[in-house]
C-alpha positions in Angstrom: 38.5 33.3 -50.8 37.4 36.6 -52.0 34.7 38.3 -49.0 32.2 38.3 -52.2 32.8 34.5 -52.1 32.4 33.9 -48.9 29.1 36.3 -48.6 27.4 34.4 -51.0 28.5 30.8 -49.6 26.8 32.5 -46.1 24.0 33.0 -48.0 23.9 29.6 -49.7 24.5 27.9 -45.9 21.7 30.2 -44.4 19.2 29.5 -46.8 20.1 26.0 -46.9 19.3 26.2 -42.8 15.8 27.9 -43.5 14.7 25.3 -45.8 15.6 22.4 -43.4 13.8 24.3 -40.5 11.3 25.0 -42.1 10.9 21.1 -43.5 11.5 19.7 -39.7 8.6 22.3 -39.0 6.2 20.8 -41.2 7.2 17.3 -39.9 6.4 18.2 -36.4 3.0 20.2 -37.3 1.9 17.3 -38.9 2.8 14.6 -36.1 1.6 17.4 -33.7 -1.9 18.0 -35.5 -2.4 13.6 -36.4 -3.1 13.5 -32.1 -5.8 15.7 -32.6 -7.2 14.3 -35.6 -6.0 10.7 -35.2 -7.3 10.9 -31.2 -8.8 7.8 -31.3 -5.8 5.7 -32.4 -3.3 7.6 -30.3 -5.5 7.6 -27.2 -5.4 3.5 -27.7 -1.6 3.8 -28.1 -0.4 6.2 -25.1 -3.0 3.8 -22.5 -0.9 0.4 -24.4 2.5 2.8 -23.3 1.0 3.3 -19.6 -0.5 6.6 -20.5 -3.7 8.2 -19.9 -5.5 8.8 -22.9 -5.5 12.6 -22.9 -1.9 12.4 -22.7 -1.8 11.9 -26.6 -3.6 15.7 -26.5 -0.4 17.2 -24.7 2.3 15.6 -26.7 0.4 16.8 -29.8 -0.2 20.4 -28.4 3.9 20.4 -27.4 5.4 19.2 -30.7 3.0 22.0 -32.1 3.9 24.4 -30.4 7.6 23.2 -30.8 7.6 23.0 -34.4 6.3 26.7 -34.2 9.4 27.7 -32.3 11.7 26.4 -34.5 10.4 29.0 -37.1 11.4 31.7 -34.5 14.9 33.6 -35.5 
């Protein structure tokens, strides 16, 4: 395969990357930001699980701030 090839499949394969991180990103932002705007119905579901209720908060705040890192080179 010609380097030209190969720079441009590289290319391809990194972009194709970025666009998948950035998706998963948007996934967890949204999961992350529905325990703070959801509160009620996740409070009621992490005390079912054995939580406390402000639990829900952290987890939130965590995949937020995860999803953020993943955008991170």
């Amino acid at each position: 395969m010609p380097s030209a090839d190969r720079s441009h499949s590289m290319k391809a394969a990194l972009g194709a990357l970025w666009i998948l991180t950035v998706l998963e990103a948007a996934v967890m932002l949204l999961a992350g930001s529905s325990k703070f705007t959801g509160a009620e119905f996740w409070a009621d579901s992490f005390v079912s699980w054995g939580y406390p209720a402000w639990f829900a908060l952290v987890v939130g705040g965590a995949e937020m701030a995860g999803a953020l890192l993943l955008l991170v080179p």
